[in-house]
C-alpha positions in Angstrom: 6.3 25.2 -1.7 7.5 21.6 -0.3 6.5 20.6 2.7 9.2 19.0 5.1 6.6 17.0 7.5 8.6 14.1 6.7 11.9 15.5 6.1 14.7 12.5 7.2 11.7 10.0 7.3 12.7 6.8 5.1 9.8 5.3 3.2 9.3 1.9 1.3 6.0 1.6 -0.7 5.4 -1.4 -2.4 3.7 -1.4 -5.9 4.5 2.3 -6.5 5.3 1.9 -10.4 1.9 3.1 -11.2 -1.9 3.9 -10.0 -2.1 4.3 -6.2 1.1 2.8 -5.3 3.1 5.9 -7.7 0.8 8.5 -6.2 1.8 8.1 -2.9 5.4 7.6 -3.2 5.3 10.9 -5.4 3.0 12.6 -2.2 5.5 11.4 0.8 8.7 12.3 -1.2 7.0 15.7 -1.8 6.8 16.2 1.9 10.2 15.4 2.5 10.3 11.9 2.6 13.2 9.5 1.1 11.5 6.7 -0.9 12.3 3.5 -1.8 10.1 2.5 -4.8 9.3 -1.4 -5.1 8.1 -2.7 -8.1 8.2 -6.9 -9.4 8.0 -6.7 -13.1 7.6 -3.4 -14.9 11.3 -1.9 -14.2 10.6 1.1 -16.2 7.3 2.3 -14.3 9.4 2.2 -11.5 11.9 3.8 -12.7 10.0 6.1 -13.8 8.4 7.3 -10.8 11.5 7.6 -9.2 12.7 10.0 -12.0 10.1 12.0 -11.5 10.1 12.4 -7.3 13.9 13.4 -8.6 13.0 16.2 -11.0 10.4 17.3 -8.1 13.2 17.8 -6.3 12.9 14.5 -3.9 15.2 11.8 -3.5 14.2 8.2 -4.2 15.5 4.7 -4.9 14.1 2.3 -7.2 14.2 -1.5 -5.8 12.6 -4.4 -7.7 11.9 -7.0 -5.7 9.2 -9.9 -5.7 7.6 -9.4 -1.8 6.1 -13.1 -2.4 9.5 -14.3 -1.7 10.9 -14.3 1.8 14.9 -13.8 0.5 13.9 -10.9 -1.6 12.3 -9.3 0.8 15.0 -9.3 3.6 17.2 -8.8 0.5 15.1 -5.3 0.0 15.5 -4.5 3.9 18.9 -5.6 4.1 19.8 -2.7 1.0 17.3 -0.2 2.6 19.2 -0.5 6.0 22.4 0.0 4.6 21.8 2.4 2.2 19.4 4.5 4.5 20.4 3.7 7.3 16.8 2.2 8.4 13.2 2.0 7.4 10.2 4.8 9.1 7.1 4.2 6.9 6.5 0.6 5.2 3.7 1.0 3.0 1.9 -2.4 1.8 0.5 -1.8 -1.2 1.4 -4.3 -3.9 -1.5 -6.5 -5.0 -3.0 -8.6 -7.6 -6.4 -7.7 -9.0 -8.1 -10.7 -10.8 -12.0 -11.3 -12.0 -12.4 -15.5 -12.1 -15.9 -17.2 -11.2 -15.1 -19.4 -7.9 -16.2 -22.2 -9.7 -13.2 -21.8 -12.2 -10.6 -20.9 -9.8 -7.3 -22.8 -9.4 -5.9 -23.4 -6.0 -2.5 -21.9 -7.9 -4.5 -19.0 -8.8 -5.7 -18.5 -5.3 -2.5 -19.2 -3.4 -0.9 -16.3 -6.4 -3.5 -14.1 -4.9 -2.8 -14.7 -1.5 1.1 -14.9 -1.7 1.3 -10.8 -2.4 -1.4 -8.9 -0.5 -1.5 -11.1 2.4 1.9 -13.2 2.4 3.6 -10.8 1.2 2.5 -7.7 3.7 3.7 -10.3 6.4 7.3 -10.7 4.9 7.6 -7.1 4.8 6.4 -6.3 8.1 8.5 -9.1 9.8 11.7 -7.7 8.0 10.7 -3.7 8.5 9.4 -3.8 11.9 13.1 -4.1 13.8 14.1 -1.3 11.5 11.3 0.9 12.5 12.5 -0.5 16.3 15.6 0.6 15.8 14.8 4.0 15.1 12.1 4.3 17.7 9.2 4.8 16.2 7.4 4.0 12.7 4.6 3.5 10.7 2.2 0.6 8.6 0.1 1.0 6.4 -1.7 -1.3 4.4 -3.7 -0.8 1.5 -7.1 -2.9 1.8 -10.3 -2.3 -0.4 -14.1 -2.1 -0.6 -14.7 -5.6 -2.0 -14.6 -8.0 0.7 -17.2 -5.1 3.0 -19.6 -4.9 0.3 -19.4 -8.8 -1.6 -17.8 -9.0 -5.1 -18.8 -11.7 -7.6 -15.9 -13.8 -9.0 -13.2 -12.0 -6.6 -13.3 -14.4 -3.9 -9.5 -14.6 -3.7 -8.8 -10.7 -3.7 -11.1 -10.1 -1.1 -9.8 -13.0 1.2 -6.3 -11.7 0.8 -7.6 -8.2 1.6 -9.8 -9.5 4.6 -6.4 -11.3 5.9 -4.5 -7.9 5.7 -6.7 -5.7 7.7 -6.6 -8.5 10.5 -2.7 -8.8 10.4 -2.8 -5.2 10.4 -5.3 -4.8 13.3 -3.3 -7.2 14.8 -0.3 -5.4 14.9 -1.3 -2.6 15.7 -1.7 -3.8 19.2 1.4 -5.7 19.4 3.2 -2.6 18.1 2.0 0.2 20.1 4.7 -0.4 22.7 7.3 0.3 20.1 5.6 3.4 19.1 4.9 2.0 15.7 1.4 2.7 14.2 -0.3 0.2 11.9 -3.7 1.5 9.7 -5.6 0.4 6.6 -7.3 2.3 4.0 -9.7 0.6 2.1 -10.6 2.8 -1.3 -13.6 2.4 -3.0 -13.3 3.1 -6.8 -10.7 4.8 -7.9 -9.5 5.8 -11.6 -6.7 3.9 -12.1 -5.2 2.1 -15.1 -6.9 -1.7 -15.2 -4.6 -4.6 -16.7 -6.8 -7.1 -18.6 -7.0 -9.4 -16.1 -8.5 -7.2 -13.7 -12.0 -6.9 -16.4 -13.7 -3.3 -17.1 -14.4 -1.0 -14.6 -17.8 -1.4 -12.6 -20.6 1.8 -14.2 -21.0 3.9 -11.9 -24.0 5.9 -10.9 -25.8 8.0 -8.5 -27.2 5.4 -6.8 -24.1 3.4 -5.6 -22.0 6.1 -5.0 -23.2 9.0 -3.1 -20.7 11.8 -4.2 -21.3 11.1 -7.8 -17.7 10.8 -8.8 -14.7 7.8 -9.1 -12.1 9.1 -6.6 -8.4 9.7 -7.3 -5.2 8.3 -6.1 -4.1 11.6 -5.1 -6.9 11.3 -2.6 -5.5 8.0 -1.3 -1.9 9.2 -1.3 -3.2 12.4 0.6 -4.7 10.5 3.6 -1.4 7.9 3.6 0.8 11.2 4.2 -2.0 12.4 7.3 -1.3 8.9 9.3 2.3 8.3 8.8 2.6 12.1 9.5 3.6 13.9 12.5 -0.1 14.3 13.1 -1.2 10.5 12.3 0.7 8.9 16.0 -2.7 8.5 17.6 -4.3 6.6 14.6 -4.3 2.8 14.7 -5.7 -0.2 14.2 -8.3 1.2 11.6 -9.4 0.5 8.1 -10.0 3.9 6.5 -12.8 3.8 4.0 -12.5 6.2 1.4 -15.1 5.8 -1.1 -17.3 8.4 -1.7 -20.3 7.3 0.6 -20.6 4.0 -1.1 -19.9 1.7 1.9 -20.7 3.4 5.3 -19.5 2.1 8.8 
């Protein structure tokens, strides 16, 4: 049976052609939610995952849009607006995953790095948050990550750009509240997802640096995105969520 938690809710989540980003746009629209599914490049992953919220019985848009870019964001919002008639849940979760020694590192590279998980979860928030205004209430979430908690060799830029986002996030949240608008982070520890080459192999994994002795799933990241954006998430915010089996405690 569907849920309807979020029944009339309009959602954006950026980077939802595949891995985590797909899983929770699938989750929200199975609880009722209208999506808007962003993707830059890969039309047809995004495309596909709005075929399939569809022939689940949800209703979705697919968007692409590059959130780097200030015009294409507002661009995004301007469409969502009109063709939604505003914007409830913004999810931020469009980022680059690169493995390059700091001592081979391009300030291009690092400003690429920078421009979508940090840049661009500040484009999106300046353009969603009168939405959210207008409709009286909403919700942020950002998706963050282990590495900059824990130190990663030759990921200097992904983790400063993830660092960035839970402050702009923490942030907001404070700034926000009046509005009623909640801003969290979840940071995931490893999760089984599909790795472009430029993101290198997987780390090994083993009893010792992960406590429940598993890789966790996106569905388990997508679950805990529905619980905060939810009716019963409105007294959740400002935090970064770890979700990573016990390997990095607080």
């Amino acid at each position: 049976m569907r849920s309807t938690t979020l029944r009339g809710k309009i959602a954006l989540v950026t980077g939802a052609g595949q891995n985590i980003g797909r899983s929770i746009a699938l989750d929200l629209a199975a609880s009722g939610a209208t999506i808007v599914v962003n993707g830059r490049t890969n039309e047809s992953l995004v495309f596909d995952t709005v075929k399939e919220i569809e022939q689940n019985g949800g209703s979705a848009e697919g968007v692409m849009a590059d959130i780097s870019d200030p015009d294409s964001v507002q661009r995004m919002m301007d469409k969502t607006e009109k063709e939604h008639g505003g914007l409830d849940i913004l999810v931020c979760n469009a980022g680059l995953r690169r493995q390059t020694a700091f001592l081979d590192m391009s300030f291009d590279e690092w400003r690429e790095i920078l421009s979508v998980a940090l840049d661009g979860a500040f484009l999106l928030t300046k353009a969603a948050v009168p939405l959210m205004i207008k409709r009286g209430q909403g919700s942020i979430v950002g998706l963050s990550g282990i590495s900059h908690h824990i130190g990663t060799s030759s990921r200097c830029h992904v983790s400063a750009s993830k660092a960035g986002l839970e402050g702009l996030i923490r942030s907001l949240a404070i700034e926000l509240a009046p509005y009623k608008i909640t801003c969290n982070c979840i940071a995931p520890g490893l999760i089984n997802t599909v790795r472009g080459k430029s993101s290198g192999e997987r780390p090994a994994t083993s009893n010792n640096n992960i406590p429940v002795q598993r890789i966790g799933d996106v569905e388990e990241i997508a679950a805990l995105v529905n619980l905060i954006v939810g009716p019963n998430g409105g007294f959740t915010t400002g935090q970064t969520i770890h979700v990573n089996g016990g390997s990095f405690l607080t």
